[in-house]
C-alpha positions as CSV (number, residue, x, y, z in Angstrom):
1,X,259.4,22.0,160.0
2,X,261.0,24.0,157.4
3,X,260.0,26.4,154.8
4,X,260.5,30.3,153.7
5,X,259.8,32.3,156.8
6,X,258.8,36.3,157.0
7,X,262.2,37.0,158.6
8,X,263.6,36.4,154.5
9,X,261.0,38.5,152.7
10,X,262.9,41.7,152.9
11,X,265.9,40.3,152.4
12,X,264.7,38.1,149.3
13,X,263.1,41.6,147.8
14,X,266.0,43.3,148.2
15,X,267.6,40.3,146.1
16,X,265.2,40.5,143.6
17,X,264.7,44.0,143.4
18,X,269.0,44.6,142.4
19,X,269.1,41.6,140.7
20,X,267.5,38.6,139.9
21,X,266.4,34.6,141.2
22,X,270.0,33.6,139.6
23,X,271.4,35.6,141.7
24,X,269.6,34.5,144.9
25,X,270.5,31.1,143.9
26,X,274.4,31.9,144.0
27,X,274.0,33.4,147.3
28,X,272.0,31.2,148.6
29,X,274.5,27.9,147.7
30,X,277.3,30.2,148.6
31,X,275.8,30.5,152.1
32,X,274.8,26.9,152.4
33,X,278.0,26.0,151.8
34,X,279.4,28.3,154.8
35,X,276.4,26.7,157.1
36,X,277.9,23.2,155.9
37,X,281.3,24.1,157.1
38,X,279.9,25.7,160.3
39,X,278.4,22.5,161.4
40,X,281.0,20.2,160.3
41,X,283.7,23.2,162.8
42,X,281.2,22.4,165.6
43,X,280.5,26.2,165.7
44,X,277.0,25.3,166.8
45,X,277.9,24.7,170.3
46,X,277.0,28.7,170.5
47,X,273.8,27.7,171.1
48,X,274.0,26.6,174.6
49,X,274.6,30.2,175.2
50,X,271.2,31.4,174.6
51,X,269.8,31.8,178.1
52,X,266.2,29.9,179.4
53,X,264.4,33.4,179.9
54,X,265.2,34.7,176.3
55,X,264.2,31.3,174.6
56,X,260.4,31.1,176.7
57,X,260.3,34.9,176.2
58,X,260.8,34.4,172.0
59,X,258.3,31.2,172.4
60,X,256.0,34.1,173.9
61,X,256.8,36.4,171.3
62,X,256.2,34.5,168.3
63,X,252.9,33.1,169.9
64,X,251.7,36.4,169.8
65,X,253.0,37.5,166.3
66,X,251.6,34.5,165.0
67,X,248.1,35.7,166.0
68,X,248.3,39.6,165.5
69,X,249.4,38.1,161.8
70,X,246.8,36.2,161.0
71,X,244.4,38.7,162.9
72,X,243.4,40.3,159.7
73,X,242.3,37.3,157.9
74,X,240.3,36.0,161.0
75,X,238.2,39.1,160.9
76,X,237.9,39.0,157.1
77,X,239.8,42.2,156.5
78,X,241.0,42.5,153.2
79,X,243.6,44.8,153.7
80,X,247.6,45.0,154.2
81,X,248.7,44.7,157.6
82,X,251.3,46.2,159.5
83,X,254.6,45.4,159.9
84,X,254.9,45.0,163.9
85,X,252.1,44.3,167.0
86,X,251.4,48.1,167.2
87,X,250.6,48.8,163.2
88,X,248.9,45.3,163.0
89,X,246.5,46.4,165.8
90,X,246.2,50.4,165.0
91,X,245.2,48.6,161.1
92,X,242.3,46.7,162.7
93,X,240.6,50.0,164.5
94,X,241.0,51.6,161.3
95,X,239.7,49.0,159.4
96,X,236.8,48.1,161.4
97,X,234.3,48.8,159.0
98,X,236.0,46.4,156.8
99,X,235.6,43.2,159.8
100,X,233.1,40.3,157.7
101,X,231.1,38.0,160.5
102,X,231.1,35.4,158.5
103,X,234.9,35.7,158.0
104,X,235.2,35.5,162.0
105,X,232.6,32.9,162.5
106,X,234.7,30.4,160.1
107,X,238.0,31.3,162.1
108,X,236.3,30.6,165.0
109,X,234.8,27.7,164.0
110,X,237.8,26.1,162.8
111,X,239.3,27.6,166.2
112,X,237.2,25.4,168.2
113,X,237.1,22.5,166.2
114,X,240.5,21.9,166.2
115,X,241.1,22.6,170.1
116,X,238.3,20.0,171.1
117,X,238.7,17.5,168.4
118,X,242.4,16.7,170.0
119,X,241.3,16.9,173.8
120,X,239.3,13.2,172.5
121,X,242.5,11.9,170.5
122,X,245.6,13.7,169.8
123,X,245.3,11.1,166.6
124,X,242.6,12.8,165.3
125,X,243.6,15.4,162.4
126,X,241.4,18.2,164.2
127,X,243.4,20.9,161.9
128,X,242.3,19.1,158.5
129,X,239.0,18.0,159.6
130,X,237.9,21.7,160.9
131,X,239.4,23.5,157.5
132,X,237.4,20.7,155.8
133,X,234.0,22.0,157.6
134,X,234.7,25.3,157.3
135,X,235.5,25.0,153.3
136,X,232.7,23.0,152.5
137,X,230.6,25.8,154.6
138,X,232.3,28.4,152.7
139,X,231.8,27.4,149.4
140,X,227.9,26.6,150.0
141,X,225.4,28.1,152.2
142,X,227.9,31.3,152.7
143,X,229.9,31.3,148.8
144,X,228.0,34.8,148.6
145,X,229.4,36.4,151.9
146,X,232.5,38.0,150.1
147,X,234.7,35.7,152.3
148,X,238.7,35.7,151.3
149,X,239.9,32.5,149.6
150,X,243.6,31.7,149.3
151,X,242.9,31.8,145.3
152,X,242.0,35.7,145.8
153,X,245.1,36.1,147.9
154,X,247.4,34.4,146.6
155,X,246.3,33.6,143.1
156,X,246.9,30.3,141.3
157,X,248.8,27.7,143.1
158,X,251.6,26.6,140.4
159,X,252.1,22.8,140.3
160,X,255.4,22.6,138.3
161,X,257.3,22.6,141.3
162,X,260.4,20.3,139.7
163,X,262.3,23.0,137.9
164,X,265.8,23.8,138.1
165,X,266.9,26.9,138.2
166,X,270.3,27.4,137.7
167,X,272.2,30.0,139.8
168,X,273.6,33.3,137.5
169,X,275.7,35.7,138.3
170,X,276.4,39.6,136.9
171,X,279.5,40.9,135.5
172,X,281.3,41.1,138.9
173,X,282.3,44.5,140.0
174,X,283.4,45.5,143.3
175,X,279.9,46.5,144.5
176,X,278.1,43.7,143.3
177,X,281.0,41.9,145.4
178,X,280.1,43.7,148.3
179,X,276.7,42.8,147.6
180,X,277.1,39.1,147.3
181,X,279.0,39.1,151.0
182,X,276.4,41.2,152.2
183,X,273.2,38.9,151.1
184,X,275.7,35.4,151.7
185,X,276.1,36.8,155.6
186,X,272.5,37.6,155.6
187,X,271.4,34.1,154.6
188,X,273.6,32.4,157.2
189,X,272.5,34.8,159.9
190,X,269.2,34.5,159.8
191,X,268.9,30.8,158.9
192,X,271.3,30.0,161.5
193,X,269.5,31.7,164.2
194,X,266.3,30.9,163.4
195,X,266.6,27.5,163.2
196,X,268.5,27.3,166.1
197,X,265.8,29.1,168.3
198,X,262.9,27.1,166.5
199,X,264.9,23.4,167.4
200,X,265.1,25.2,171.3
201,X,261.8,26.3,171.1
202,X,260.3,22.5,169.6
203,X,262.4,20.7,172.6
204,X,260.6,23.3,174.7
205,X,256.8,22.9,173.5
206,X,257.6,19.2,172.9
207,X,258.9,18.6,176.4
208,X,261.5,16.9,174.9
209,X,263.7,15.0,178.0
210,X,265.7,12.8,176.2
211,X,268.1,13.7,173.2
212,X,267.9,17.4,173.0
213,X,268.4,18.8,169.3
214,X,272.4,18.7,167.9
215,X,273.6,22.1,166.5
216,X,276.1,21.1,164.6
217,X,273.5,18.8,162.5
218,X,271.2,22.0,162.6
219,X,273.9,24.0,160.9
220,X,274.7,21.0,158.3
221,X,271.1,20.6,157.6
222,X,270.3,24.1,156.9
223,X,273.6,24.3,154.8
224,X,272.3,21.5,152.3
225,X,268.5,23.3,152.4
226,X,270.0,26.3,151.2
227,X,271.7,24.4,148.5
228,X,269.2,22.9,147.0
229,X,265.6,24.5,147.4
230,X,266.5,27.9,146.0
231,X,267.7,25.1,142.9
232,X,264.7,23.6,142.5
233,X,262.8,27.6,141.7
234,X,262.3,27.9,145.4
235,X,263.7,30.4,148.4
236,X,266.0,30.3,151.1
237,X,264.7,28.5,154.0
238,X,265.0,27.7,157.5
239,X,263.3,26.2,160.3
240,X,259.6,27.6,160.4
241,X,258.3,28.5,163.8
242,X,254.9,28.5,163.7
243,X,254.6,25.3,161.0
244,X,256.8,23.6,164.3
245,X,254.1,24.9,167.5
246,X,251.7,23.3,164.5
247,X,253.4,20.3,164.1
248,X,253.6,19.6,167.2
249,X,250.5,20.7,168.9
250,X,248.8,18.0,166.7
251,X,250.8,15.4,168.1
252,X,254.3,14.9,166.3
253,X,256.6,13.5,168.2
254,X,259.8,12.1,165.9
255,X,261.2,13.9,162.4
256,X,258.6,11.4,160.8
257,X,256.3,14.0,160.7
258,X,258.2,16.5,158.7
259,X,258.8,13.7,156.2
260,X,254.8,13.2,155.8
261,X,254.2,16.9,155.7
262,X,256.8,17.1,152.8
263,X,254.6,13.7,150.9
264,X,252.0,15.7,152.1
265,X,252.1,18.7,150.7
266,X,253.7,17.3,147.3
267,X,251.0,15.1,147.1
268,X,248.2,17.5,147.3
269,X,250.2,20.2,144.9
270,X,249.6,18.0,142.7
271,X,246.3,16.6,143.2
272,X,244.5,18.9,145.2
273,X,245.6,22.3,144.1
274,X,242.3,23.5,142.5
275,X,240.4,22.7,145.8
276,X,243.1,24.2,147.7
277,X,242.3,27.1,146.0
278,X,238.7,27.8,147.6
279,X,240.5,27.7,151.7
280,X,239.1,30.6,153.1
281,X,241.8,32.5,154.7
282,X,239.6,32.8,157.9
283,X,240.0,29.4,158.2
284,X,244.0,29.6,158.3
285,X,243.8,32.6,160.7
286,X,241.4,30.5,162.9
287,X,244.3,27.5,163.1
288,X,247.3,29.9,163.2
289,X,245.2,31.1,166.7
290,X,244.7,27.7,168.0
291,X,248.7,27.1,167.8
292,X,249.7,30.7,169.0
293,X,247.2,30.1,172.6
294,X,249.2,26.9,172.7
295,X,252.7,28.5,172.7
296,X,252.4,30.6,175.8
297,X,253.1,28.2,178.3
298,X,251.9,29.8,181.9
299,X,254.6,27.0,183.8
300,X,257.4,27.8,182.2
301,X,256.7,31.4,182.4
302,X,256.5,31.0,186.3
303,X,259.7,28.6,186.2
304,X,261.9,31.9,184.7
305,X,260.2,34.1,186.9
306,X,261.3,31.9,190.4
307,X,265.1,32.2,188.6
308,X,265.7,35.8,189.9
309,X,264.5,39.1,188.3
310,X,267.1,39.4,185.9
311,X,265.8,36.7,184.1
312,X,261.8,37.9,184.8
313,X,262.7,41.0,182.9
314,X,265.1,39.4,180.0
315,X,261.6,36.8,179.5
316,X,259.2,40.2,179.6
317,X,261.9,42.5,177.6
318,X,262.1,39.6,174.4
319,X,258.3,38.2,174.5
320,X,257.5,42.3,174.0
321,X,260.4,43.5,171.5
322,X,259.6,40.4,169.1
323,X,256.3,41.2,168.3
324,X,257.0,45.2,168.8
325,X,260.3,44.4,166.0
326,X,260.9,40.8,164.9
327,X,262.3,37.9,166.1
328,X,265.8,38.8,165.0
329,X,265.9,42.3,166.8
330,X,264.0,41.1,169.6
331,X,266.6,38.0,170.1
332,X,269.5,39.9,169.5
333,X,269.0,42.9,171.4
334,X,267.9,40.7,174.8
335,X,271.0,38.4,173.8
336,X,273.5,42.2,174.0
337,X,271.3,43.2,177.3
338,X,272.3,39.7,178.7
339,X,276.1,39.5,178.5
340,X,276.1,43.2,179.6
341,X,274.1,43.1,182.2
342,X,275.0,39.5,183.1
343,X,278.7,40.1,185.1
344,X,276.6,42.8,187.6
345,X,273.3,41.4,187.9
346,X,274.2,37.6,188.5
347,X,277.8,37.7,189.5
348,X,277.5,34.5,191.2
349,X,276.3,32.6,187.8
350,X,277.7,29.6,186.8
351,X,277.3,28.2,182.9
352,X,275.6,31.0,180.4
353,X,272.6,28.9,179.7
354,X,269.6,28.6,182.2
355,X,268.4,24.3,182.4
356,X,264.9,24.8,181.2
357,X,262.0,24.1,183.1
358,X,260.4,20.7,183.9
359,X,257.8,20.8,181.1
360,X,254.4,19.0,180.7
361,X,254.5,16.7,178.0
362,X,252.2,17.7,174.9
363,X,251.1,15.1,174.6
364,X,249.7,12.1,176.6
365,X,251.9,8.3,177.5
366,X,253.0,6.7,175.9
367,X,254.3,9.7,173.8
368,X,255.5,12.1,176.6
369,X,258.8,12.4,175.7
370,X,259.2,12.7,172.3
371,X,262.9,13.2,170.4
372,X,262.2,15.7,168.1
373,X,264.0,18.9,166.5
374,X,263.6,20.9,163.3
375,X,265.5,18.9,160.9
């Protein structure tokens, strides 16, 4: 699944805060067109570097960031959070006062729905059909509780979403060159990456044992998503981690899925907007926690574990620096450590890459091995 991702937002304010949304546009084409190229060079075949133990170490990671985010809104805090694990978590002691019970009942509610609505049918949409309950609750028998919608956090949701925003460039001095390389390399680094590591991570939770995700296409598809959302008045993108563990923990199984969700979402823009409005946030918080306990897979931790302790402590050293940093720190730090350390601590290796563990299908036959990756 893809959409703007948290690993952009300093990068896009640093855009914005220079220059303006024209500008993000150029970059952003500039840098699609380099991830088009990339893909088309077969320069995605980098990939196959990434070692086993860093990818279910990231999966851990994110698992966990994706619940020490959404941590705040589950206890009805309405307050900034910090930027990493530590600050997230030092915010909610120091904000204690602030925690609303009916905030966490919600998140809870929606929590539990969700996890034991799928266990009788993974065709059951358990995600909508808790945030339904937990809305309607919301905005009756508890619309006094001082609960946090998505309307007070996020104010209006804008429905004229088919607007083309061309891209617009400064007089062009040498530092506003320098500038434009700078935020083009950003773009392709982070997109790259990260949708890289979310297709690895999808084949992962999907138990995916037929085609595993192509690179190359990977590349070529970010390269054409960074051409023409930030186009059409949106942002750069790439391939969304947690909207993926979401995806697929409800049952997706093929790139159908990501083709509904776009329908979807298009769909109830324009329909729905004014009831998407009254969400509580509690009840986003209480789904984000239902696909983080998902992520952490306890198998495949043990499969990198029986691989040697090099790998143990590469898994350990990236699911702690992700949340501790971000992803892109986290990744690429482990990734340094790895080719370093690699030549003296597993001389005898053969290929880079670690084969991933056996992993239990998400969901049940005839659907256990699905072909799927974040395109």
């Amino acid at each position: 699944m893809y959409g703007p991702t948290a690993a952009f937002i300093p990068l896009i304010y640093a855009v914005m805060q220079k220059y303006d949304h024209g500008f993000l546009v150029a970059a952003s084409i500039m840098a699609g067109i380099v991830l088009c190229i990339m893909g088309l060079l077969g320069l995605g075949k980098v990939a196959k570097y990434v070692p086993n133990s860093i990818v279910v170490g990231f999966t851990v990671g994110i698992g966990v960031t994706i619940a020490a985010t959404n941590l705040y809104d589950m206890l009805g805090i309405q307050a900034a959070g910090g930027p990493n694990l530590l600050t997230k978590l030092v915010g909610v002691v120091e904000n204690t006062g602030l925690v609303n019970g009916y905030a966490l009942a919600l998140g809870l509610m929606t929590f539990l729905l969700t996890r034991y609505l799928l266990r009788f049918s993974i065709y059951i949409p358990a995600p909508l059909i808790a945030v339904g309950a937990a809305t309607a609750t919301a905005g009756t028998v508890w619309a006094s509780k001082g609960l946090n919608l998505i309307s007070t956090k996020y104010g209006k949701i804008p429905t004229d979403f088919f607007v083309f925003t061309p891209p617009r460039l400064p007089e062009m001095t040498s530092a506003v060159w320098m500038d434009m390389a700078y935020f083009v390399i950003a773009i392709v680094f982070i997109s790259g990456v990260e949708s890289l590591l979310c297709s690895s991570m999808a084949d992962m939770l999907a138990g995916n044992k037929k085609t595993p995700f192509n690179p190359d296409k990977e590349f070529w598809g970010q390269g054409l998503v960074q051409i023409i959302t930030p186009s059409l008045n949106g942002f750069p993108c790439t391939g969304a981690l947690a909207r993926t563990a979401t995806s697929i923990r409800a049952g997706a199984v093929t790139p159908l899925a990501g083709y509904f969700k776009a329908v979807l979402k298009l769909s109830m823009v324009l329909f729905l907007a004014n009831w998407l409005e009254m969400v509580p946030m509690a009840c986003i918080g209480g789904v984000m926690l239902w696909v983080s306990s998902n992520m952490i897979k306890v198998s495949e931790m043990k499969h990198v574990w029986a691989t040697g302790r090099f790998h143990a402590a590469l898994m350990i050293y990236t699911a702690v620096m992700v949340p501790m940093t971000d992803f892109l720190t986290g990744v690429l730090s482990a990734l340094i450590l790895y080719f370093v350390l690699r030549p003296f601590l597993e001389p005898s290796a053969g290929p880079a890459v670690a084969e991933p563990a056996p992993v239990k299908a998400a969901v049940p036959s005839p659907l256990a091995s699905p072909t799927y990756h974040a395109e």
